[in-house]
C-alpha positions in Angstrom: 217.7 8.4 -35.4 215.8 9.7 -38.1 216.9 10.4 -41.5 216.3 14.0 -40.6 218.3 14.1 -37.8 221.3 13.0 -39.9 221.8 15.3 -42.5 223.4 18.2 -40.8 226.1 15.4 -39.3 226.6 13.8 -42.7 229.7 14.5 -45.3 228.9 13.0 -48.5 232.6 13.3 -49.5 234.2 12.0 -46.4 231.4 9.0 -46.7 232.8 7.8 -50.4 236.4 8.2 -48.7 236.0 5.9 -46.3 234.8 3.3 -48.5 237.5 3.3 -50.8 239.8 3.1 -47.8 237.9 0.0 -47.0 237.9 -1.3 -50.4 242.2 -1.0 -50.6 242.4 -4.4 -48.3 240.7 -6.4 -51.3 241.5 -4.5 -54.5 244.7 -5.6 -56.6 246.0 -5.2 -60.3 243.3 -3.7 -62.9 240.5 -2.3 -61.0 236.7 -1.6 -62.5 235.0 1.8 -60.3 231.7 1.3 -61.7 230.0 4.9 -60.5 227.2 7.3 -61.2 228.8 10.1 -61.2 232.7 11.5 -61.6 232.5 13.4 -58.4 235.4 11.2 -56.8 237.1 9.8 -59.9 240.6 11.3 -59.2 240.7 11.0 -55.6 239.1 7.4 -55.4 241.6 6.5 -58.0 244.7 8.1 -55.8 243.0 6.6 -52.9 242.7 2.8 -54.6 246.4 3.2 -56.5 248.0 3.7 -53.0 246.7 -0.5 -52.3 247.6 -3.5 -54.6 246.0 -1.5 -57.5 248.4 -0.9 -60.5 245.2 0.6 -62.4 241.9 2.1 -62.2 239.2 2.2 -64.7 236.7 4.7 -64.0 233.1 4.1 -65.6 230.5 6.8 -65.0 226.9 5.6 -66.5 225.6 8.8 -66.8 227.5 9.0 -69.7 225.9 7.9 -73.0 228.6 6.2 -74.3 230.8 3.5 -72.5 233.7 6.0 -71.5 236.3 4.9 -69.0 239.0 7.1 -67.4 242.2 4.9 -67.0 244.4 6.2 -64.0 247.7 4.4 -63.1 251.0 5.4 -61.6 253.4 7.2 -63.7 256.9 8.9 -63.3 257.7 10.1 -59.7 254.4 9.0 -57.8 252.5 11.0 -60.2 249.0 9.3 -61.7 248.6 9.3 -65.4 245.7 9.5 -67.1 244.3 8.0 -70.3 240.6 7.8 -71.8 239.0 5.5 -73.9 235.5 5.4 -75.2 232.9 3.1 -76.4 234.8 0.5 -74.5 233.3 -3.4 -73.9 233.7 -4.9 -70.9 234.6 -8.7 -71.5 234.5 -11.7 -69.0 237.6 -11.8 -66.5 238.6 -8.2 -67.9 239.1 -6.9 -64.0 241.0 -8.7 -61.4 238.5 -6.2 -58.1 235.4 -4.1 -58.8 233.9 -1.3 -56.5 230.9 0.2 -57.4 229.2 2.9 -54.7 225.6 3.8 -54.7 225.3 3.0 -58.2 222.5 0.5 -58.3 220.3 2.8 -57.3 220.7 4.2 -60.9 219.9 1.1 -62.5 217.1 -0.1 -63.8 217.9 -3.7 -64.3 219.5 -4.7 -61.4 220.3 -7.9 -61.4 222.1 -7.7 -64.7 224.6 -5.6 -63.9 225.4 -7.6 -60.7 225.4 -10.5 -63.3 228.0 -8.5 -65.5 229.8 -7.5 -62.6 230.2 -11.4 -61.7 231.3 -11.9 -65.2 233.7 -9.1 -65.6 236.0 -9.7 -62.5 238.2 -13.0 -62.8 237.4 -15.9 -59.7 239.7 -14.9 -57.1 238.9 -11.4 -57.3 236.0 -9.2 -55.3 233.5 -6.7 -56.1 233.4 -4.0 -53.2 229.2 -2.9 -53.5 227.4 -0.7 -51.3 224.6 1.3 -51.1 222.6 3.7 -48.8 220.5 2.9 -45.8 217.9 4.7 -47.3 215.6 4.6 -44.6 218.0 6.9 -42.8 219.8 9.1 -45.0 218.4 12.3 -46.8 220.9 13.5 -48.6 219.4 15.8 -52.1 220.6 13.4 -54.4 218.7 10.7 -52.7 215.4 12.5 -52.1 213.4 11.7 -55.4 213.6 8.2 -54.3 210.3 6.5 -52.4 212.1 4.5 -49.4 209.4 2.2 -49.1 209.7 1.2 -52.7 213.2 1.8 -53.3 216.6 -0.6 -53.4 216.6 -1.3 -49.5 218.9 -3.9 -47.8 216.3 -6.8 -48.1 216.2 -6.7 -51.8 220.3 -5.9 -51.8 221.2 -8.8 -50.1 219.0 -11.5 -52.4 220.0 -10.0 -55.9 224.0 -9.9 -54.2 223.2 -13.9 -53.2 222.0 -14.9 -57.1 225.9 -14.3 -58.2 228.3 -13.8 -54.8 229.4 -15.1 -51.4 229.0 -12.1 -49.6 230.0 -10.8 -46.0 228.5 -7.3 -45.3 229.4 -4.3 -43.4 228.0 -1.5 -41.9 229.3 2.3 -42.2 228.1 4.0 -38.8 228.8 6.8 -36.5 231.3 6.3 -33.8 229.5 6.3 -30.3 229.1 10.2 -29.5 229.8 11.3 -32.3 226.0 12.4 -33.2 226.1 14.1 -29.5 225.2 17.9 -29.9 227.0 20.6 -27.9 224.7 22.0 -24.5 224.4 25.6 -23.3 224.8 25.5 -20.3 222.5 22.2 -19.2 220.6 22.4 -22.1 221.6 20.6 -24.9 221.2 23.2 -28.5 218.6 21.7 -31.3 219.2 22.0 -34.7 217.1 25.4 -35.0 219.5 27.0 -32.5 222.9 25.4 -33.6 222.3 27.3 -37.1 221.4 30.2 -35.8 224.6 30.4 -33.5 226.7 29.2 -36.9 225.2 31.9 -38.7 226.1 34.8 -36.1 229.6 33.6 -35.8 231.4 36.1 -37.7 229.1 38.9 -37.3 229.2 38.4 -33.1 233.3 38.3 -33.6 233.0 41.3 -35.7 231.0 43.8 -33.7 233.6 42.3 -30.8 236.9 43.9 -32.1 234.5 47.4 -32.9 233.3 47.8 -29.8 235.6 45.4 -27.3 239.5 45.6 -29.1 241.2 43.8 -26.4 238.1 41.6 -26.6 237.8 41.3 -22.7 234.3 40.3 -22.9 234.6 38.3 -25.5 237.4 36.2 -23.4 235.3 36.4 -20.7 231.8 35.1 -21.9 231.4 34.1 -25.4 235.3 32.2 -26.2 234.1 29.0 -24.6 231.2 28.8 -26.6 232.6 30.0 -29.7 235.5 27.5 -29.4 232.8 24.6 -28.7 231.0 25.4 -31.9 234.2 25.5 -33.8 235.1 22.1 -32.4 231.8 20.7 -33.0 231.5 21.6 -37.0 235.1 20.0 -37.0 233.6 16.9 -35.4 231.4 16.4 -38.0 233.7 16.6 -41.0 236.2 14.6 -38.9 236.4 11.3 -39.3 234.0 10.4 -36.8 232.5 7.3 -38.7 233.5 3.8 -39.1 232.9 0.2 -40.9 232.1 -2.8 -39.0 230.5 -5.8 -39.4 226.9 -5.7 -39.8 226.2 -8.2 -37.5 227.5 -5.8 -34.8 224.8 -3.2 -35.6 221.3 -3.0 -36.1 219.8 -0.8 -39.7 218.9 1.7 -37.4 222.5 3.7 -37.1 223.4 1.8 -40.3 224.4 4.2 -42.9 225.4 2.6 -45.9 225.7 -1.5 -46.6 229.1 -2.5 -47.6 229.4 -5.8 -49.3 232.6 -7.8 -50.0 231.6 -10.2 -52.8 233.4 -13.1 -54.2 232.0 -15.0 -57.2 229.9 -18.2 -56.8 
C-alpha cells in the first residue's frame, strides 16, 4: 500500500493515542514526554497518569527555552498543572521516557538518544517511535525526502549504541483498509469523496421534494448508511501494535521501540 493510499484512512490523533496506551504497560513514577509539538500534551498526560505514572513532564522542543508542563493528579481525579522553564535535565532525573516522532526534528540524533539513556534511571524504559516514512504522507511529514530521511535502518542502529530494544509495529487491522463497493464495484478514492461531499445536499433536496422520504428508504438509505459506517471505520479504532517480527515494513505504520538502558 502506498503512502497515497493511506492518507484518507489515517487519524493522526487516534495514531498518538494508541501509543500512549501502549506506553502505560512500562511507564511508572516521574515520566519525561519528550515531543515536537503540544498537540497531545493534556490528553497524553491523562492518558499516561491513568498507568503507574504519578507525573508527567511535558517537553516540547519547539520551544526556545527548556519549558516543561508538569501534570499530576490532584484533588478528586482532577490533573494539576504546573510550569517551569529553563529547566536541566540531570542523569536518573526520570524513572520512563516516551518520545513520539520527535527525532525527526532533530538534528543530532544520537545525542539525544544518549541524553535520553542518561536521564531515565536503569530499570526504567524509554517508549521511542517514529513514522514508517515510506508509507505515510501526512502534511507535517511531507517536506521530508524518504530516501534520505530517519528510516527504520538508521533507527534501529542509533537505538542499539545506548538500549536493548524490542520493537513493535502500529498497523491496520486486516480489512480495515477495505473500501465500501457499489454494487460489485468496489468505489476509488475519486468517487468515495465525491459521494461524502453530496451527502447532505442529496438528504436535503430528499425532505423538499420526497417528505416521507419513500425513495430515499427505498434506494439511497443503504448506501448512505454504508458511507456513514465506513468514515466511522476509519476514525475507529481499527489499528493495532504488534510485534514487528509479525509484520513486514510494508503495512508498518509507525516503529515502536521499548528501550532499556545498556
Amino acid at each position: 500500500m502506498s503512502n497515497i493510499d493511506l492518507w484518507p484512512f489515517s487519524n493522526p490523533f487516534l495514531d498518538s493515542k494508541l501509543r500512549y496506551q501502549f506506553s502505560n504497560k512500562y511507564v511508572k513514577g516521574k515520566v519525561l514526554d519528550y515531543n515536537f509539538s503540544s498537540h497531545m500534551a493534556y490528553f497524553g498526560s491523562k492518558i499516561l497518569l491513568d498507568s503507574d505514572a504519578t507525573e508527567v513532564w511535558h517537553h516540547n522542543i519547539s520551544e526556545k527555552n527548556t519549558i516543561c508542563m508538569i501534570r499530576k493528579h490532584g484533588e478528586n481525579d482532577s490533573i494539576d498543572y504546573n510550569l517551569i522553564e529553563n529547566q536541566k535535565f540531570t542523569e536518573n532525573s526520570f524513572d520512563c521516557l516516551v518520545s513520539f516522532d520527535t527525532l525527526l526534528f532533530v538534528k543530532n540524533r544520537v545525542d539525544v538518544l544518549k541524553t535520553f539513556s542518561s536521564i531515565i534511571k536503569n530499570d526504567g524504559f524509554a517508549i521511542i517511535s517514529i513514522p514508517n516514512l515510506r508509507l505515510l504522507d501526512y502534511p507535517i511529514y511531507k517536506k521530508f525526502n524518504h530516501e534520505k530521511n530517519y528510516l527504520k535502518e538508521e533507527f534501529l542502529a542509533d537505538l542499539q549504541k545506548y538500549f536493548e530494544i524490542e520493537l513493535y509495529s502500529l498497523i491496520f487491522k486486516t480489512d480495515s483498509n477495505k473500501k465500501p463497493e457499489l454494487g460489485s464495484k468496489m468505489v476509488n478514492e475519486p468517487q468515495l469523496l465525491l459521494l461524502k461531499s453530496l451527502r447532505k445536499p442529496i438528504k436535503f433536496f430528499a425532505s423538499k421534494v420526497d417528505k416521507n422520504f419513500n425513495f430515499f428508504e427505498l434506494h439511497m438509505k443503504d448506501k448512505y448508511t454504508e458511507l456513514i459506517d465506513y468514515d466511522k471505520k476509519k476514525t475507529s479504532k481499527e489499528i493495532e501494535i504488534v510485534p514487528s517480527k509479525q509484520v513486514t515494513d510494508s503495512n508498518s505504520l509507525y516503529y515502536i521501540a521499548v528501550a532499556k538502558k545498556i
